[in-house]
C-alpha positions as CSV (number, residue, x, y, z in Angstrom):
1,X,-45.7,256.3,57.4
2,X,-45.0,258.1,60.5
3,X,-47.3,258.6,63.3
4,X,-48.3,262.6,62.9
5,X,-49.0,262.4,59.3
6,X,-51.1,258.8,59.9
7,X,-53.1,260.8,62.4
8,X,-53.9,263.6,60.2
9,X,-55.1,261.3,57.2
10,X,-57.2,259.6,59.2
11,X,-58.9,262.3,60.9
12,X,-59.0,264.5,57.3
13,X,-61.1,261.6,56.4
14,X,-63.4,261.4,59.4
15,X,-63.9,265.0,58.8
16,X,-65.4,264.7,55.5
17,X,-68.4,263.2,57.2
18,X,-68.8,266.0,59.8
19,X,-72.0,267.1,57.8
20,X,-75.7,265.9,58.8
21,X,-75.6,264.2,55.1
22,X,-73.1,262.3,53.7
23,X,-74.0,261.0,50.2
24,X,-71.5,258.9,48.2
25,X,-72.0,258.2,44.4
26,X,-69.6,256.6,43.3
27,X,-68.3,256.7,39.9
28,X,-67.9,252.8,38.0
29,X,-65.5,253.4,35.7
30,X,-62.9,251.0,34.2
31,X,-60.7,250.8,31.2
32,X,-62.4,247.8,29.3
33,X,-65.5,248.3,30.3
34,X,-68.2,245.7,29.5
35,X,-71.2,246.2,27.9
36,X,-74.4,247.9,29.2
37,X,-76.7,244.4,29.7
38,X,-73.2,242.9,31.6
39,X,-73.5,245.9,34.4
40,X,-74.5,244.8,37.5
41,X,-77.2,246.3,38.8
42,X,-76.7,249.7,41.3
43,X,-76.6,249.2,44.6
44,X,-77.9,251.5,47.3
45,X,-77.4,251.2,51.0
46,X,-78.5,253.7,53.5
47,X,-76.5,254.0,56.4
48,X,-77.8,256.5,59.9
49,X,-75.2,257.3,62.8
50,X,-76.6,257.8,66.3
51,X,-74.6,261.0,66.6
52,X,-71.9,261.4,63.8
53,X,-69.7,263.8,66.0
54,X,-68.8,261.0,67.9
55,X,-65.3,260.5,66.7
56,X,-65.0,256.6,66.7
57,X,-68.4,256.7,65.0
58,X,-67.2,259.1,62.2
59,X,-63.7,256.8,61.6
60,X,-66.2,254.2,61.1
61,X,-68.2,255.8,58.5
62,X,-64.9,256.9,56.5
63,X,-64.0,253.2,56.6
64,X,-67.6,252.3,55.0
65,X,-67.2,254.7,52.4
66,X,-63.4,253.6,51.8
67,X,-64.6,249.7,51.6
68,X,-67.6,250.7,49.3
69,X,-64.9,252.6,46.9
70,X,-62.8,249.5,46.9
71,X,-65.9,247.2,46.2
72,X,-67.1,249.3,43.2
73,X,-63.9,249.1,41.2
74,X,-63.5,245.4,41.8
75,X,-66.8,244.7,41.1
76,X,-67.8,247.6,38.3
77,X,-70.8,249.0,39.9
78,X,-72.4,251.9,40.9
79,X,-73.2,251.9,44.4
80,X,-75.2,254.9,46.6
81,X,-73.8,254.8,49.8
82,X,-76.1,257.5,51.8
83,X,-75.2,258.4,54.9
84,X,-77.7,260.3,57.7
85,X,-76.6,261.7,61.3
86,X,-79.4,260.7,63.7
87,X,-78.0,263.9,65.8
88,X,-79.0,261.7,69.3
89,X,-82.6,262.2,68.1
90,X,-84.7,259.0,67.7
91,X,-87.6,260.7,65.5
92,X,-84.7,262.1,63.8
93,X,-83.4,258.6,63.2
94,X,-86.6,256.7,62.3
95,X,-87.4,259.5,59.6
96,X,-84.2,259.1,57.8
97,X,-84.8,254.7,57.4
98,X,-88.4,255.6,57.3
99,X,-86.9,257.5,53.4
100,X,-84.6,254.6,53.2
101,X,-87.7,252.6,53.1
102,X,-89.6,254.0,51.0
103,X,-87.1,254.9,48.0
104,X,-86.4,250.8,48.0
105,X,-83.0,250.5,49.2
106,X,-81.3,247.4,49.0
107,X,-80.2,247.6,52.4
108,X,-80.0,250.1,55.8
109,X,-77.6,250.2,58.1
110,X,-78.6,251.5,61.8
111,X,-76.2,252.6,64.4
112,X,-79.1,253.3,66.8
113,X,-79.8,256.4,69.2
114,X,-81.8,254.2,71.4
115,X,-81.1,250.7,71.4
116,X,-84.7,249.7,72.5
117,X,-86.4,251.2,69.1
118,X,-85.1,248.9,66.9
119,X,-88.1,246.5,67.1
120,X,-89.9,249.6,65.4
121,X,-87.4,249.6,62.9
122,X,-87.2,245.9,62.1
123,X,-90.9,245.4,61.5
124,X,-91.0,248.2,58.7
125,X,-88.2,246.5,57.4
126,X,-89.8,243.2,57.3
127,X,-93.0,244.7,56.0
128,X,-90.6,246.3,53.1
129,X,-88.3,243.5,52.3
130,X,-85.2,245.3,52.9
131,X,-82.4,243.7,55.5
132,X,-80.9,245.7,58.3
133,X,-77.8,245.8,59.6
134,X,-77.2,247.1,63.2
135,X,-73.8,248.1,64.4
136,X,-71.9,249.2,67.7
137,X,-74.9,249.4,69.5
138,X,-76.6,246.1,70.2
139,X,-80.5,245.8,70.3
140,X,-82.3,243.4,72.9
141,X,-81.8,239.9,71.9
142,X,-85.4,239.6,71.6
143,X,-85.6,242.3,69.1
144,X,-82.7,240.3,66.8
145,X,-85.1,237.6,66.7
146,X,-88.0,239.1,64.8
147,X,-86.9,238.4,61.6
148,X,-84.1,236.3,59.8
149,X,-82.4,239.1,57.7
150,X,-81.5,241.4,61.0
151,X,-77.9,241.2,61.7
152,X,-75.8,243.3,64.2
153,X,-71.8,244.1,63.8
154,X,-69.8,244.8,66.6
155,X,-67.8,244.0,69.9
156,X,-67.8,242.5,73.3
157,X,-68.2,245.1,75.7
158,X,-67.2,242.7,78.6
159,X,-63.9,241.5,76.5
160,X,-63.4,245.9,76.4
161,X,-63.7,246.4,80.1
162,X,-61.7,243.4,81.1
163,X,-58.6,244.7,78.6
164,X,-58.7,248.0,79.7
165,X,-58.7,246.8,83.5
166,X,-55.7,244.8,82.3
167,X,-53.6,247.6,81.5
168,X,-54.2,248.6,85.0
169,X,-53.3,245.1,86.4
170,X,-50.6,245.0,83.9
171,X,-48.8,248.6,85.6
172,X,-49.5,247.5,89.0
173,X,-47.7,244.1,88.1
174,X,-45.1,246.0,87.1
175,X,-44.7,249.0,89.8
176,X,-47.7,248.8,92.3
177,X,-46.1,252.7,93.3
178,X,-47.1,253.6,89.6
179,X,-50.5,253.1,90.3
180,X,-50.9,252.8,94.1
181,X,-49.4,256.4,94.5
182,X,-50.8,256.6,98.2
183,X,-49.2,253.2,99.0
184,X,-51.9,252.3,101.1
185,X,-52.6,248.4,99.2
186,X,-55.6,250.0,97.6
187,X,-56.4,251.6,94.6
188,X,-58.8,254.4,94.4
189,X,-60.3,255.1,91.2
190,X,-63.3,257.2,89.3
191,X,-65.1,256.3,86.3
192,X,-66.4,258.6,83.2
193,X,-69.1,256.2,82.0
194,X,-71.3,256.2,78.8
195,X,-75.3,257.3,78.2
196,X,-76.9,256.4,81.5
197,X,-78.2,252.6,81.4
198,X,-76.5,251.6,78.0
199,X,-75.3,248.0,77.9
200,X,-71.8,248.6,76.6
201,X,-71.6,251.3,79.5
202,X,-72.9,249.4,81.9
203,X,-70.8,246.3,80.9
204,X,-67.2,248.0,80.4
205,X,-67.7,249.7,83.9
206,X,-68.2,246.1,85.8
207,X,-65.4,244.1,83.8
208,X,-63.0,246.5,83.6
209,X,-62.9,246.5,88.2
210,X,-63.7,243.0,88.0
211,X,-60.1,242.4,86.5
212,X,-58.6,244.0,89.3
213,X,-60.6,242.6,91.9
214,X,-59.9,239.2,90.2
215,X,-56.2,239.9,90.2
216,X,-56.2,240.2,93.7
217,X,-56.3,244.4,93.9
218,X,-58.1,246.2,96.4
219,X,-60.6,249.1,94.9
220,X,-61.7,251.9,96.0
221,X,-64.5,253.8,94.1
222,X,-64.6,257.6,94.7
223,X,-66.9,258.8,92.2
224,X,-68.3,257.9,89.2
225,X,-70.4,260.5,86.4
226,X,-72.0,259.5,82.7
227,X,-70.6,262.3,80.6
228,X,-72.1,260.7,77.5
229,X,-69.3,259.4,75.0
230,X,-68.6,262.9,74.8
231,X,-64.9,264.7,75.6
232,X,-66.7,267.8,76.4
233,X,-69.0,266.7,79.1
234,X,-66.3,264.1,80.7
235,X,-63.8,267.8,80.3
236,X,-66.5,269.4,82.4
237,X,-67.4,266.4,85.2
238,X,-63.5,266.3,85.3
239,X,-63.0,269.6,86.0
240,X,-65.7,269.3,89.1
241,X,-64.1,266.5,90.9
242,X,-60.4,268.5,90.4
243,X,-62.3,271.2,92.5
244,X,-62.5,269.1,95.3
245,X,-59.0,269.3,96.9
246,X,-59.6,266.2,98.7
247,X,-60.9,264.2,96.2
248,X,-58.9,265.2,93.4
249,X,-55.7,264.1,95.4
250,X,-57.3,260.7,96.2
251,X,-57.5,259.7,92.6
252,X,-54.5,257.5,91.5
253,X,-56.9,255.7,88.6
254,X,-59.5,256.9,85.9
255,X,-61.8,254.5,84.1
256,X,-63.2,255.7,80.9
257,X,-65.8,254.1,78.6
258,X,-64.0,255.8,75.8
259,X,-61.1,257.6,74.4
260,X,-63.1,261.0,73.9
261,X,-64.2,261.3,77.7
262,X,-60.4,259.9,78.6
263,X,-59.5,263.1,76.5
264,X,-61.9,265.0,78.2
265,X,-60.4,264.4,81.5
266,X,-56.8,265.1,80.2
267,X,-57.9,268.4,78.9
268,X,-59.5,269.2,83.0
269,X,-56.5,268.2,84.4
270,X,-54.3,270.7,81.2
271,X,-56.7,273.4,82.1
272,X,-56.5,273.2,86.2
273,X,-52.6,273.3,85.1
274,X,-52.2,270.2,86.8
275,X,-49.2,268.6,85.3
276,X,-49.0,265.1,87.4
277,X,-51.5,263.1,85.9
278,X,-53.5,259.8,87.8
279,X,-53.5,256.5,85.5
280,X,-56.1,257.5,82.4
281,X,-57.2,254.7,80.4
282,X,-59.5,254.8,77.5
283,X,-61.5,252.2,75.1
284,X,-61.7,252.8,71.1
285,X,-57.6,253.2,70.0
286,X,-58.5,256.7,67.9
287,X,-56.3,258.6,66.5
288,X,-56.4,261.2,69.4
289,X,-55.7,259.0,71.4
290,X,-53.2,257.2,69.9
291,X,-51.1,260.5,70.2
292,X,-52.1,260.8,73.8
293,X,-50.4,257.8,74.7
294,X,-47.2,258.8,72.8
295,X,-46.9,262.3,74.8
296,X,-47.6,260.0,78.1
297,X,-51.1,261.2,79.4
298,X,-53.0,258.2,78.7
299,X,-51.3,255.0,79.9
300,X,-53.3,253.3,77.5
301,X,-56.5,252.0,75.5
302,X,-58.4,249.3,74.4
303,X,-58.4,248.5,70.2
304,X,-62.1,248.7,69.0
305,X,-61.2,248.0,64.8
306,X,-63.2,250.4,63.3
307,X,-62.0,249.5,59.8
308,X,-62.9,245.5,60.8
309,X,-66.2,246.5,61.6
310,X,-66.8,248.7,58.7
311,X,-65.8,245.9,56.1
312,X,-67.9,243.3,58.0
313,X,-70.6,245.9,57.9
314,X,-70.3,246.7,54.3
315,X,-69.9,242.9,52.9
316,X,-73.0,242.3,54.7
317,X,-74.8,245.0,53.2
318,X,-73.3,244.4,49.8
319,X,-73.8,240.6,50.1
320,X,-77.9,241.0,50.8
321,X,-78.3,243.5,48.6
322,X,-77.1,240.8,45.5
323,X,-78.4,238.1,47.0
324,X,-75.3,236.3,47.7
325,X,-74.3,234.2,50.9
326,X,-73.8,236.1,54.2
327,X,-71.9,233.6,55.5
328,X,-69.3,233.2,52.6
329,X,-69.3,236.9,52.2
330,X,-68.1,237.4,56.1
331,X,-66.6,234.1,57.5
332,X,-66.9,235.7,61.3
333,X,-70.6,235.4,61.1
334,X,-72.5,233.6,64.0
335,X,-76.1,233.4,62.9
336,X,-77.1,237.2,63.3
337,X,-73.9,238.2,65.0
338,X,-70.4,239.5,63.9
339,X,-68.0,239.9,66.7
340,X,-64.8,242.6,65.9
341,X,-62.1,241.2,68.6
342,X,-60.3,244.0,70.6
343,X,-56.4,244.6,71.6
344,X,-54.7,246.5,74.5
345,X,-52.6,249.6,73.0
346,X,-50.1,251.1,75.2
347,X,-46.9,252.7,75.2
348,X,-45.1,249.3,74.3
349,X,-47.2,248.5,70.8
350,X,-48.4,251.9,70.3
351,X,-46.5,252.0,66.7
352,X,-47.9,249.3,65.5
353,X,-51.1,250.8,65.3
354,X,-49.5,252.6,62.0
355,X,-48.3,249.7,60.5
């Protein structure tokens, strides 16, 4: 399949979930099929997205629906799969498990707006019987421990950072006058970080310098803005920094805590008509991106498997919901924890990603 016409499936299928509600019946037909008393039982799971715009976010949700399709004609069942956009809201959010609750799911799903609410959310859980599943954004470990059937999908923010600083180290290696365009021994960078105070931001920003520093490169930090996860505010702080003749000629490297802000900082630098672009690395692999390395204005991103996650999430959810063993069901299980490892993507393995 070639690249362009990989790109546009994907994100034709992320777009189907651009509404608030996203509910997924699916149909359990088969050619021999058994009789009524052999059907298993419907399943319904209830996922809510902190913010479904977000575009890894949405990839993720099209991979859960794809996996639950899959799992209903292997399995001949009917399964609900119900998904809610939180909209960044936190009432917004505990209303929608709050009617998960109540109308006896078998399971909920939680990609939270505020990672701190989720001992709120556990204990109506508890008090209802139903398991939760939390994904790409971590609660407090203290929170995980209230009950036994609490289980959170998704990756190492440290292992992000430190493979996105790699790509750095890996074009200095390389051609320290690719990176160090100043040639004065030090690089000087900004970063477009996450929400203000959010672990994964907070993490990906110290390990991805930290595998400079422990390379042996000298730093320099000239600025640094949260702009969110989102390509419009990064587009926006971007823009204000390019405005700054002095500054904007200092900067030879920009840190991202995702591909939509490293987007966002490619589309300043388009729209100031800038065509020489700093070093722009991103974290995530979507398909925008993907495409942005090709044309050469990102020099790369860090691999965060979407579709991994989405099946771990889903056998999880479809595992508790029959009562089978969440171990057997998803081998990368660590008591509560399932850990999605990531890769570097640059210009060298880009095409892979299509394979």
């Amino acid at each position: 399949m070639q690249g362009g016409t990989f790109m546009k499936a994907r994100l034709r299928a992320a777009a189907l979930l651009a509404g608030a509600f996203c509910c997924l019946l699916l149909p359990s037909g088969c050619a021999d099929k058994p009789s009524e008393s052999m059907t298993p039982d419907p399943i319904r799971i209830g996922v809510t997205l902190y913010r479904q715009s977000d575009t890894f976010i949405s990839l993720l949700a099209s991979d859960l629906l794809d996996c639950a399709k899959a799992r209903e004609t292997q399995d001949n069942v009917k399964i609900t799969l119900n998904i809610l956009d939180g909209t960044g809201n936190q009432g917004t959010q505990n209303e929608q498990v709050d009617r998960f609750l109540a109308q006896g799911y078998d399971a909920i799903c939680v990609n939270e707006v505020d990672r701190t609410a989720a001992s709120v959310i556990i204990d109506k859980a508890r008090a209802a019987d139903i398991p939760v599943i939390f994904f790409n954004r971590e609660p407090v470990g203290e929170d995980m421990q209230r009950w036994q059937n609490v289980y959170y999908v998704g990756s190492d923010p440290r292992e992000a950072g430190d493979m996105q600083g790699r790509i750095v180290v890996d074009l200095y290696d390389e051609n320290p006058a690719s990176v160090d365009r100043n040639g004065d021994g030090r690089i000087q960078y900004v970063i477009l970080e996450g929400e203000p105070g959010h672990q994964d931001a907070t993490l990906r920003t110290e390990s991805c310098i930290a595998a400079l520093t422990s390379a042996g490169i000298d730093v320099e930090k000239l600025a640094s803005e949260p702009a969110n996860w989102q390509r419009a505010q990064a587009s926006a702080k971007m823009a204000q920094w390019l405005a700054d003749e002095e500054l904007r000629d200092r900067i030879e490297v920009i840190f991202c805590n995702n591909d939509d802000m490293a987007l966002g900082a490619i589309d300043a630098y388009h729209a100031a008509e800038i065509s020489e672009l700093p070093v722009i690395v991103g974290i995530d692999a979507t398909p925008p991106a993907l495409m942005a390395i090709q044309d050469g204005s990102l020099a790369g991103t860090v691999r965060n498997d979407a579709q991994g996650q989405a099946q771990a999430i889903f056998d999880l959810a479809y595992a508790l919901s029959t009562g089978a063993n969440p171990q057997e069901a998803v081998p990368m299980l660590e008591g509560q924890y399932v850990w999605a490892p990531h890769s570097i993507v640059t210009i060298g393995n880009v095409m892979q990603e299509y394979d």
